[in-house]
BAPA-912028 format. One line per field, with one value per residue (C-alpha): residue number from 1; x, z, y; residue in one letter. Coordinates in steps of 0.2 Angstrom, whole numbers. Example, Ala and Ser with C-alpha at 12.3 -4.5 7.8 and 13.67 -1.06 7.14 Angstrom:
BEGIN
lotor: 1:2
c1: 62:68
c3: 39:36
c2: -22:-5
sevo: a:s
# end
This chain:
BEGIN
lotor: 1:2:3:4:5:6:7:8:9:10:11:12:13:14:15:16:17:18:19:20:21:22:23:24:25:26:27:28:29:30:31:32:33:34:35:36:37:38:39:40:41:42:43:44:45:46:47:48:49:50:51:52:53:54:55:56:57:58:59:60:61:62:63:64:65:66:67:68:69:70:71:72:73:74:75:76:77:78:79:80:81:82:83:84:85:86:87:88:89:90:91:92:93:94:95:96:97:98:99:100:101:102:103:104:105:106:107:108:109:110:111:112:113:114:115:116:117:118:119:120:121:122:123:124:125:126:127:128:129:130:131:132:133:134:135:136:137:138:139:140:141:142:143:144:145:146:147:148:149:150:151:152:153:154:155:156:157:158:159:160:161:162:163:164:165:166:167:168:169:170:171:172:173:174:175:176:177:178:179:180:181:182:183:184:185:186:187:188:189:190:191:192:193:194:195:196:197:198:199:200:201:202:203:204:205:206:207:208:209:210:211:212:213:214:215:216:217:218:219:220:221:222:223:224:225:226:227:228:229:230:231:232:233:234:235:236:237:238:239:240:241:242:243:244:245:246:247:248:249:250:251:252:253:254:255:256:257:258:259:260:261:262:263:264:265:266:267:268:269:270:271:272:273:274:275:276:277:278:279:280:281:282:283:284:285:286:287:288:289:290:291:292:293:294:295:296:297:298:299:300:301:302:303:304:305:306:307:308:309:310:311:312:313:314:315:316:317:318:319:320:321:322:323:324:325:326:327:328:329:330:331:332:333:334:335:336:337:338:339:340:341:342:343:344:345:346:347:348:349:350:351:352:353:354:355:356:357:358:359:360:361:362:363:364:365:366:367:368:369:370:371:372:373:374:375:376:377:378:379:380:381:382:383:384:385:386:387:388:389:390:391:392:393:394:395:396:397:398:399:400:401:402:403:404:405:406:407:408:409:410:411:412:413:414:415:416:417:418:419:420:421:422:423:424:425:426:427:428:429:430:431:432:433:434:435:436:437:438:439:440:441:442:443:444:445:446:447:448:449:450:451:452:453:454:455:456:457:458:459:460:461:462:463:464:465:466:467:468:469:470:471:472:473:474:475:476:477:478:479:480:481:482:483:484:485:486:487:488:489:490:491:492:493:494:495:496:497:498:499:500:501:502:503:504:505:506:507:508:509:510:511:512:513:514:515:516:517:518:519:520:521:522:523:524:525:526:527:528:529:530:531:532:533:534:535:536:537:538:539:540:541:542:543:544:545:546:547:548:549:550:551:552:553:554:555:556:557:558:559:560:561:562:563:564:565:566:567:568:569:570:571
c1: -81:-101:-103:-123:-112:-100:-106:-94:-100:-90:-97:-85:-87:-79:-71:-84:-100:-99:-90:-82:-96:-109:-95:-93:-112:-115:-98:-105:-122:-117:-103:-118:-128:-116:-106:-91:-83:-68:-65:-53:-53:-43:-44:-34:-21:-32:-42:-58:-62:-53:-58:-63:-66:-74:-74:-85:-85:-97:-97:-106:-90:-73:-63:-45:-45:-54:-59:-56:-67:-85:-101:-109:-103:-113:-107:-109:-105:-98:-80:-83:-92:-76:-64:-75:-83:-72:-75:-93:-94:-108:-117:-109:-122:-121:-130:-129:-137:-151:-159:-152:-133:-119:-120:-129:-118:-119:-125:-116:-122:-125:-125:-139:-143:-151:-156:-158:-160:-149:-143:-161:-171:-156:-160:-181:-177:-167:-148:-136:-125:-139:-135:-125:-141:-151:-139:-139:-158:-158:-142:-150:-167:-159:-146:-154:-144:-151:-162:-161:-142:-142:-154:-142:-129:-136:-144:-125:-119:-129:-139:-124:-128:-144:-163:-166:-150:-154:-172:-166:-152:-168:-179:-167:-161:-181:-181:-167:-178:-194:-184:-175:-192:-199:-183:-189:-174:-166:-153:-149:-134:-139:-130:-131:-147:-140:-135:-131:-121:-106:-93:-85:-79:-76:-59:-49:-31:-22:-36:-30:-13:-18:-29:-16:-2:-15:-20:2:5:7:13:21:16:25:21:21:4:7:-2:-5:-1:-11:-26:-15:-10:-29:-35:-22:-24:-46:-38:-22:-28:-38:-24:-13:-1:4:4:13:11:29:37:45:48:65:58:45:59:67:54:52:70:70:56:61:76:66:56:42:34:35:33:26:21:25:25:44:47:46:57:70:72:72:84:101:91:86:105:107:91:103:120:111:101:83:67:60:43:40:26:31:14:22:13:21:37:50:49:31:28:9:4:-13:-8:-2:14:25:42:50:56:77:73:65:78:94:90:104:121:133:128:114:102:84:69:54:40:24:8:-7:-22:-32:-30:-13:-12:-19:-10:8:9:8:21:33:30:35:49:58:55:63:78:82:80:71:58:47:32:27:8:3:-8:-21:-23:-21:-39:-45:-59:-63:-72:-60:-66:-65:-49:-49:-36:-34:-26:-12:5:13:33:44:60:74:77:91:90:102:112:132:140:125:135:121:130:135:138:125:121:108:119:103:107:97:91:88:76:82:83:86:98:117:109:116:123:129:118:124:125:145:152:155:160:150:147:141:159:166:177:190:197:196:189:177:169:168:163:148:143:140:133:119:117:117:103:90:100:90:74:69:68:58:45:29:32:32:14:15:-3:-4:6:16:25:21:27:25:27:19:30:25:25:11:-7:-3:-5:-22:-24:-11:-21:-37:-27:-19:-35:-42:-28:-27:-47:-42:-30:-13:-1:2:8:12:22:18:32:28:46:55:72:81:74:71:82:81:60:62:76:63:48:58:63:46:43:49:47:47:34:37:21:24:19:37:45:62:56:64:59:66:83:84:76:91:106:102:96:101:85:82:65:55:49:32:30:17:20:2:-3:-15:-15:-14:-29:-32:-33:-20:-9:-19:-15:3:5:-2:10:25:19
c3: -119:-126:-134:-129:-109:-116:-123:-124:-124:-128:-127:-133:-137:-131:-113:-103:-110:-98:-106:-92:-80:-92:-93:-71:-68:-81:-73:-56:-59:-69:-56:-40:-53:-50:-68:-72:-78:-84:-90:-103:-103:-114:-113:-120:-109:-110:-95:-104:-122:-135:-140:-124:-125:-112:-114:-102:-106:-98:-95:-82:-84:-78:-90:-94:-105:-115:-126:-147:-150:-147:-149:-146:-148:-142:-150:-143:-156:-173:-170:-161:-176:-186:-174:-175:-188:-198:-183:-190:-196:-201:-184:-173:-165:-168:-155:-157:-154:-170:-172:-160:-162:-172:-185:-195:-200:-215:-210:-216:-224:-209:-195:-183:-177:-166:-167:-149:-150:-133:-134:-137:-124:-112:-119:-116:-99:-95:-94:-107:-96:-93:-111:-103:-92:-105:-115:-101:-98:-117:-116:-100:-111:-127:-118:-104:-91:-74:-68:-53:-51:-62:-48:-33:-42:-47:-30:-21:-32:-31:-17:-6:-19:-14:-17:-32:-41:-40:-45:-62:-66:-62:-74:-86:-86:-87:-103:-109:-105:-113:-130:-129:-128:-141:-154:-162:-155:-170:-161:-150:-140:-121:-104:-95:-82:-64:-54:-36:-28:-25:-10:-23:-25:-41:-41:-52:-53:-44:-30:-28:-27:-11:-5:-7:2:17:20:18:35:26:37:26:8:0:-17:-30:-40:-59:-72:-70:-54:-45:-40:-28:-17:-18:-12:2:7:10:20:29:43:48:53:59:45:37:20:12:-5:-10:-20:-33:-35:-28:-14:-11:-11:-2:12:10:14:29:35:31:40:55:57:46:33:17:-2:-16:-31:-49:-67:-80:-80:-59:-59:-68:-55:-40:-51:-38:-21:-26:-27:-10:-4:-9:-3:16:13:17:14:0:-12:-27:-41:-57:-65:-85:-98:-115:-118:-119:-109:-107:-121:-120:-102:-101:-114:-110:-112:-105:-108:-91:-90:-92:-81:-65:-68:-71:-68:-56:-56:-50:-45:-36:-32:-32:-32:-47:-50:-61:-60:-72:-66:-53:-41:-41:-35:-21:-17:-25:-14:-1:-7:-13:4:13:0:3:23:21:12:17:-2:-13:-21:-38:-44:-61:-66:-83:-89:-96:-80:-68:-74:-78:-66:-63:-51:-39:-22:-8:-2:18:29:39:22:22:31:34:36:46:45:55:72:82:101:109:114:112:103:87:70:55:41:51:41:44:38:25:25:31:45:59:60:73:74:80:98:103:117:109:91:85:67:52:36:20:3:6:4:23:34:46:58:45:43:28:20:5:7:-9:2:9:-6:-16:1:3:-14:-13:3:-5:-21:-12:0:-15:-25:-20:-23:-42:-33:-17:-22:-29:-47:-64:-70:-86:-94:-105:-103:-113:-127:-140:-156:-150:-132:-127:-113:-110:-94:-86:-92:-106:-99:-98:-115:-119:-109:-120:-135:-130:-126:-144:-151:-141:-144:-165:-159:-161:-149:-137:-120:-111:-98:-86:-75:-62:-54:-66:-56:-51:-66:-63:-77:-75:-75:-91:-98:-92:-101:-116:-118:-122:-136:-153:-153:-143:-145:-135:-136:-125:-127:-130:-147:-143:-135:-117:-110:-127:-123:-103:-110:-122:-111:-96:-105:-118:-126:-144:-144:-157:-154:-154:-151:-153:-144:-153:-133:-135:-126:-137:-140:-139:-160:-162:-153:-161:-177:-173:-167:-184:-193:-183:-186
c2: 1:2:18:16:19:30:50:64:80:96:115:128:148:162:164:173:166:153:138:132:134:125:111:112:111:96:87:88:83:67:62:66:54:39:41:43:57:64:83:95:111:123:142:155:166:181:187:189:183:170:154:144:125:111:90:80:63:52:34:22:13:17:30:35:50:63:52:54:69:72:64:79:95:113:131:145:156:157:154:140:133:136:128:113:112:99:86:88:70:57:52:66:80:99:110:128:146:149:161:177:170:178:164:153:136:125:106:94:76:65:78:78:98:104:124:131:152:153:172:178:168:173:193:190:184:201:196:190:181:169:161:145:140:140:130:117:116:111:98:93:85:83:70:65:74:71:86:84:82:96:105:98:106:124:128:126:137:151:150:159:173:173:168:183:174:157:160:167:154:142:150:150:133:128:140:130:114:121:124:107:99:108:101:86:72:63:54:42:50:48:50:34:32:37:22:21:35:29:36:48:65:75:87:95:89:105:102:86:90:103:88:75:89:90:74:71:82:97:111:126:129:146:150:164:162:155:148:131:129:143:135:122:136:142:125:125:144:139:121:122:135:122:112:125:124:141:149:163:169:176:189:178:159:161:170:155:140:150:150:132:127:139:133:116:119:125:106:107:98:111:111:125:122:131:129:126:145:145:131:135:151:137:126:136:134:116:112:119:108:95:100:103:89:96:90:100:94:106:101:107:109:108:121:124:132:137:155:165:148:142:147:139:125:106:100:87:97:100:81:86:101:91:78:87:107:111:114:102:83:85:72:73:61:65:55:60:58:49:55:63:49:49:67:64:49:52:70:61:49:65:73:55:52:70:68:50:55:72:78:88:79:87:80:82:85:95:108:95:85:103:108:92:85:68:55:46:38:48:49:41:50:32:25:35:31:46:48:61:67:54:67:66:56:67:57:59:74:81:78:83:74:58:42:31:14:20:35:47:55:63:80:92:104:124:125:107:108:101:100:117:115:124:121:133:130:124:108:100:87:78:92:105:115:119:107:109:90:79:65:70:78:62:55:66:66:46:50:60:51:33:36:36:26:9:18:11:-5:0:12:3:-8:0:-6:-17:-20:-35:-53:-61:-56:-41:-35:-17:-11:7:15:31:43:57:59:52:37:36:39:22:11:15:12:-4:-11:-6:-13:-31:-32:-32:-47:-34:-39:-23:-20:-3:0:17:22:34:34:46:48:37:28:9:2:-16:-16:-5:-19:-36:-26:-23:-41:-46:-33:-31:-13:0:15:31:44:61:79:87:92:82:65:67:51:43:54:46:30:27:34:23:7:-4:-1:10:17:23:41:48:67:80:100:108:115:98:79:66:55:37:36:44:31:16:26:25:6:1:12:4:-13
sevo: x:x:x:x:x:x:x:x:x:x:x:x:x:x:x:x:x:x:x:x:x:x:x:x:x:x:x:x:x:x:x:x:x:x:x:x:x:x:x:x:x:x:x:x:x:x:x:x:x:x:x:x:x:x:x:x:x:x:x:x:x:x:x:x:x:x:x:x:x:x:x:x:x:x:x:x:x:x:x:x:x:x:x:x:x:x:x:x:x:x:x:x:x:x:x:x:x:x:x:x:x:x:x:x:x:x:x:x:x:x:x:x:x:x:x:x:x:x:x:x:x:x:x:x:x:x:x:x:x:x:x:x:x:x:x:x:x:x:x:x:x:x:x:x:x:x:x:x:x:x:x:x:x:x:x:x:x:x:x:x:x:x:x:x:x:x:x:x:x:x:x:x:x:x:x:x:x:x:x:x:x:x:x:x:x:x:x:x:x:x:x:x:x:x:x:x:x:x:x:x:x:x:x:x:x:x:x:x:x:x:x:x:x:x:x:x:x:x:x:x:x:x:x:x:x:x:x:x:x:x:x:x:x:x:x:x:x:x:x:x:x:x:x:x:x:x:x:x:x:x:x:x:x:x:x:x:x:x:x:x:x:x:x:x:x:x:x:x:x:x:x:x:x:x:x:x:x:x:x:x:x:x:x:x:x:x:x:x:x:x:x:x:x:x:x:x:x:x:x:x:x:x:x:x:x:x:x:x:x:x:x:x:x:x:x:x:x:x:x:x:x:x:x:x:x:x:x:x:x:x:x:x:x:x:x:x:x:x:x:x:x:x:x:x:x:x:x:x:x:x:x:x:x:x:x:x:x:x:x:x:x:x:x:x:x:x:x:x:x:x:x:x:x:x:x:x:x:x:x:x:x:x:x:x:x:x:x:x:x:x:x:x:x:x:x:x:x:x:x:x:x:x:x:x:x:x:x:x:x:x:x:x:x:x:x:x:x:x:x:x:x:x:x:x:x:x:x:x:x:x:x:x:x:x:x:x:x:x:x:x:x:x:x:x:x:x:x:x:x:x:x:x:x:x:x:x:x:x:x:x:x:x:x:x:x:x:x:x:x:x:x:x:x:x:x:x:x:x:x:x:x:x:x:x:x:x:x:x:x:x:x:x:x:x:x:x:x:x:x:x:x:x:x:x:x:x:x:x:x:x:x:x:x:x:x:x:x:x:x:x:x:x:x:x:x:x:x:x:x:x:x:x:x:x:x:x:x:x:x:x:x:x:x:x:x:x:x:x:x:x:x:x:x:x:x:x:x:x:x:x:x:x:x:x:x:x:x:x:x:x:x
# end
């Protein structure tokens, strides 16, 4: 990718000065100007105040990640400035608030800065809170931010405020502008020119994830508000209404899946959403979604842990819990998503997969791609083929468990005439009673496991980017992903032989596209964002294959360096 198309921009200062509003209205404005853009955000757990952090990256050509680090980098205060200040390096851009501010850095060698007195034109013009528009009237000339985007974006905000509102943000975004003009540019560090709108939308990954469950059918979301994971049942409480579908916000998170099974139970269409401590409390009613055999979607939204852990950090911990968080042999479906695209898309699969095989069905996202935002095409309702539970014709005597061919059997909704069953958390025969017989437990148990157990080789091939053979394959799983495919093309463009390999199916795990990709690598790299390598755990029990694990639990993604870094070591 051209660097001269390619400007990664991060602002960071202390929660409530506007960080992640700044980094919103400049995201916006660049995607309405036909870029791309993708987004990280990292804040701290407190309500107000801490060290607060936001990462556009900016590219008229497609992008994957966050990118390495920044190329520039805006401070709104003096902590800031020390958080950052080692990434200060030869070429790299340092914006910050001189005079008026609560510092005054040392430059070093090779940096480019840019004083901008922020907090004392925001105290002239009457308000301190007005120190992040003037920030972005400054970025906005300094890097050539579309102004009129930039306009576009600020008069939907705060016009529903009103007009005495909007006028001050205006006024100071064009102070912002006035002292970015008045700063002698001594750079080249640029946005790329707006192009062609394109039939886009910007969206944060837990939108998504609410959009995704929408446009999936969605009829009956229960969930108990918990960092990551909150703002999906925000989007869904603004949007389900509209399709008469029903929320409920619950006591607890065992309250909520406990919603969600009676109401799948009852016919409908159903998931919530949490975060690794709210799974682990659903980890007894999931096992009953799978004894009774109901249609049950939970996304797990992973934060660091273990307990209260890192509640607005990233991490890809929760892997051994989605896949095997129960009591007993109970079968479930997980997949995870790469990026913002996916969840959209793979809700609606998780949706359609746990209405299909009568299971529960969790999807994994991450606190990184949860807040991240990111241009996707519009999602088009018409594209997706939506799947609904196998119901009972009513014909002949009603039996819930019946052995089918493809061992899924029909369901029937309450109040269908001869359809009454039992459904409890007991083992049971065909009709739904209780049953103590030897037989028919190991009968039901393949029963259950077998209807998904073709599914590694139905659902949608693992992707494997690069041909041939390699000397190092990349396998790795989540939004870290997106991160591997920047990194195996830096490395193949040196002339290193590198593939990857990004499954999306997590469970049941297809084990013979992981053995074929293997057989055409020397080595095996596994990067993920857990302290104990838990895809490298599942990778080596179900396969023949001995990875080489590659872990990191600091609360941050990787970046692509990092991985091109590793893959050099390895060879």
């Amino acid at each position: 990718m051209s660097k001269e198309n390619d400007l990664i921009i991060r602002i960071a200062g202390e929660g409530g000065e506007g960080v992640v509003s700044t980094g919103d209205f400049i995201a916006a404005a660049c995607a309405r100007a036909g870029l791309e853009v993708y987004t990280f955000k990292t804040f701290p757990a407190e309500i107000k105040g801490g060290y607060c952090l936001y990462q556009i990256r900016v590219s008229s050509e497609r992008v994957y990640n966050q990118g390495d680090t920044f190329d520039v980098f805006c401070a709104y205060n003096g902590e800031a400035y020390e958080m950052n200040k080692h990434l200060l390096t030869p070429g790299t851009v340092f914006v910050y608030d001189y005079p008026g501010g609560d510092f005054e850095p040392v430059i070093p060698d090779g940096v480019i800065a840019y004083a901008i007195p922020m907090s004392q034109a925001a105290k002239e013009l009457g308000s301190y809170r007005s120190k992040n528009m003037v920030a972005m009237g400054a970025l906005s000339v300094l890097f050539n931010i579309s102004e009129e985007t930039l306009r576009q974006v600020l008069t939907n905000k705060f016009k529903k405020k009103g007009e005495e509102i909007l006028d001050f943000n205006l006024r100071a975004f064009e102070k912002g502008k006035e002292l970015g003009a008045g700063v002698k540019k001594l750079d080249t560090r640029r946005v790329a020119d707006p192009v062609p709108a394109k039939d886009v939308i910007i969206i944060s990954g837990n939108d998504a994830v609410g959009m995704g469950a929408l446009l999936g059918g969605l009829e009956f979301y229960s969930a108990y508000p918990i960092t990551p994971a909150t703002e999906i049942a925000k989007f869904v409480a603004t949007h389900i209404p509209k399709v008469g579908g029903t929320l409920v916000q619950a006591e607890d998170e065992i309250a909520s899946i406990a919603q969600v099974l009676g109401a799948s139970y009852a016919g409908k269409k159903c998931m919530t959403a949490t975060s690794g401590p709210g799974l682990s409390l659903m980890s007894e009613l999931l096992g009953m979604a799978s004894m009774g055999e109901l249609p049950v979607m939970v996304v797990d939204v992973q934060r660091g842990g273990p307990s209260t852990g890192l509640p607005t950090k990233h991490e890809q911990s929760d892997l051994f819990l989605a896949i095997h968080g129960t009591h007993g042999d109970a079968p479930r479906v997980v997949l995870s998503v790469e990026d913002v695209k996916d969840c959209v898309e793979m809700t609606v699969d998780a949706l359609n997969m746990a209405e299909r095989f009568q299971c529960p069905v969790i999807l994994l996202s991450d606190g990184s791609l949860a807040f991240s935002t990111q241009t996707i095409p519009a999602p088009k309702p018409e594209s997706f083929t939506l799947v609904s539970r196998k119901r009972w014709d009513g014909q002949g005597k009603y039996f819930r468990y019946a052995m089918t061919d493809d061992l899924i059997s029909p369901m029937a909704d309450p109040g269908t005439p001869g359809g009454e069953h039992i459904a409890t958390g007991l083992e049971h025969g065909a009709s739904g009673s209780p049953s103590w017989v030897p037989a028919n437990h190991e009968a039901m148990h393949h029963k259950r496991f077998g209807k998904i157990a073709g599914l590694a080789e139905t659902y949608k091939p693992v992707e494997v980017d690069g041909d041939g053979d390699a000397d190092v394959g990349i396998i790795t799983w989540g939004s870290t992903i997106g991160v591997a495919r920047e990194a195996v093309a830096r490395l193949r463009a040196e002339g290193l032989k590198v593939k990857g390999f990004y499954p999306k199916l997590m469970w049941p795990m297809p084990v013979a596209q992981y053995e074929a990709f293997a057989k055409t690598c020397k080595k095996i790299l596994v990067p993920e964002v857990n302290y104990q390598g838990q895809l490298s755990h599942f990778i080596r029990a179900e396969t023949s294959i001995r990875p080489i694990p590659y872990t990191i639990c600091g609360g941050l993604p990787f970046n692509p360096a990092m991985i091109v870094t590793k893959v050099k070591e390895v060879l």
